[in-house]
Phi, psi and omega in degrees: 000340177311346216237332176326131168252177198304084180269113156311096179280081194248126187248083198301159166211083188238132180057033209228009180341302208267359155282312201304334189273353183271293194308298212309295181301344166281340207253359179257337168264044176276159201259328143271148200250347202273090183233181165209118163249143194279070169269133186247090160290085187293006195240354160067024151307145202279314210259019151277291144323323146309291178306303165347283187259039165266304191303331187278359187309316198251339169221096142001316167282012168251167218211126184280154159189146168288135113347088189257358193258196163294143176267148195125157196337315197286328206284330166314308165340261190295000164272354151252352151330269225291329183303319192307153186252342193279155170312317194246148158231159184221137178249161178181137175268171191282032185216325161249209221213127163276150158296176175323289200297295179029261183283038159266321177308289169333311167297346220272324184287152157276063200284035177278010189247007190239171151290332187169160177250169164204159188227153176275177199213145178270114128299110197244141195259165198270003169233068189025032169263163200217147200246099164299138176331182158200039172333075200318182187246158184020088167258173192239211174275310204289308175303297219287329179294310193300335216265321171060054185178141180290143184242358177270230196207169177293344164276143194208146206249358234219142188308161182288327193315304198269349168258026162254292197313278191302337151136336174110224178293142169273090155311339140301335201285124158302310203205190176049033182299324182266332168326286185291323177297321175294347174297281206270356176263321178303323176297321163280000218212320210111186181264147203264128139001093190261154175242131174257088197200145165271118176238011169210150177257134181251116195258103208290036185299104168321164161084350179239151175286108195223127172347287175325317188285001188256135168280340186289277155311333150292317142349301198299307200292313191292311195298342177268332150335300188292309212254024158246337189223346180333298181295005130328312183296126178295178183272336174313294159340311175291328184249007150274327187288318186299355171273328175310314199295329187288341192283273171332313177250022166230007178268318179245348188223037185302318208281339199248356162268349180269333180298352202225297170320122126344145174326290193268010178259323160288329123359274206322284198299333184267026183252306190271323185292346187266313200286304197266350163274326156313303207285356213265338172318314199261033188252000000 
């Protein structure tokens, strides 16, 4: 195992106590063992702290840590990015769980030849039924455009090398964070790896607080999506995402996006949601 190298396990965390201890213990029972794992506490809690370091009491690789970034998912994300010793980082959130196998899978693959790796996954519902993934294989910058949404999964795979280069999370980003680190590592990288295998389960739960659920912020997060990467983008593509953003918030949030938008910047987007949905006939 001496010659093995070194996988960073980071579990970003906010408010999330009576979850966390299930991800932390998915990630100490990997079948591989030369690991570390990393919880990035973003709310910077005593009884998060505690529980952390109670569990490291009896295993020694898990590892506490503050939020030393910005606060919110991304800026935790990289704060153990930049921290990890390990070669490989493996990301996953604190509300689900990796299988056994998870990274020896992972390993099995080369991924220094990828941009990043991904496995399909069980969705599981709060009245226990369960979905398995259907993840397309090797997607690229050209799919992920096409798809104008991430299409791998919230478990993400990849050497610390390409997520140093790229800068790690986009930490200015309201929403779509993972959407855009796959963007930009395939756009720089290539294409990403599917393991066709299930290795983490995802947990469809209520009651807890999640990005995805603010209409606002998520809104914020596509429009920056368009001005980072659009012009990237084939013109088809581009003027499909750009009818998505326009879509989503005068489709599903009309009444609480005018409640928020300035007078004229909203003119300005239903100026754009009528041009691109005429434009959207001839795509």
């Amino acid at each position: 195992m001496s010659d093995a190298p070194k996988v960073s396990i980071i579990i970003p965390t906010y408010k999330r106590q009576t979850l966390l201890p299930r991800a932390i213990r998915s990630a100490l029972c990997q079948t591989y063992e030369n690991i570390e794992v990393l919880v990035c506490d973003d709310e910077k809690s005593a009884e998060t702290k505690a529980i952390v370091e109670s569990i490291a009491k009896s295993d020694d690789r898990v590892k506490y840590i503050e939020n030393y970034r910005s606060k919110g998912a991304c800026g935790a994300r990289n704060s153990g990015i930049f921290l990890a010793k390990g070669e490989f980082i493996a990301l996953f959130d604190d509300d689900d769980e990796i299988l056994k196998s998870a990274i020896e899978s992972f390993l099995q693959l080369d991924v220094l030849q990828y941009a990043f790796a991904y496995a399909w996954h069980n969705r599981i519902y709060e009245n226990g039924k369960t979905k398995r993934s259907n993840n397309p294989p090797n997607i690229d910058f050209a799919k992920l455009a096409k798809e104008g949404q991430n299409i791998a999964n919230s478990m993400l795979f990849a050497s610390k090398k390409n997520l140093m280069e790229i800068g790690g999370f986009d930490e200015t980003l309201a929403a779509c964070h993972d959407y855009d680190l796959c963007l930009r590592l395939t756009k720089r990288f290539g294409a990403a790896a599917l393991i066709e295998k299930t290795l983490f389960n995802y947990y469809s739960a209520r009651g807890y607080e999640r990005i995805s659920n603010n209409a606002d912020r998520k809104y914020r997060g596509m429009r920056q999506i368009a001005l980072k990467h659009a012009r990237d983008f084939s013109k088809r593509d581009r003027a499909k995402y750009l009818y998505k953003v326009r879509k989503y918030l005068y489709g599903q949030r009309l009444g609480r996006a005018f409640a928020w938008l300035p007078l004229k910047e909203a003119l300005r987007e239903l100026k754009y949601s009528i041009k691109y949905k005429i434009k959207s006939f001839f795509l």
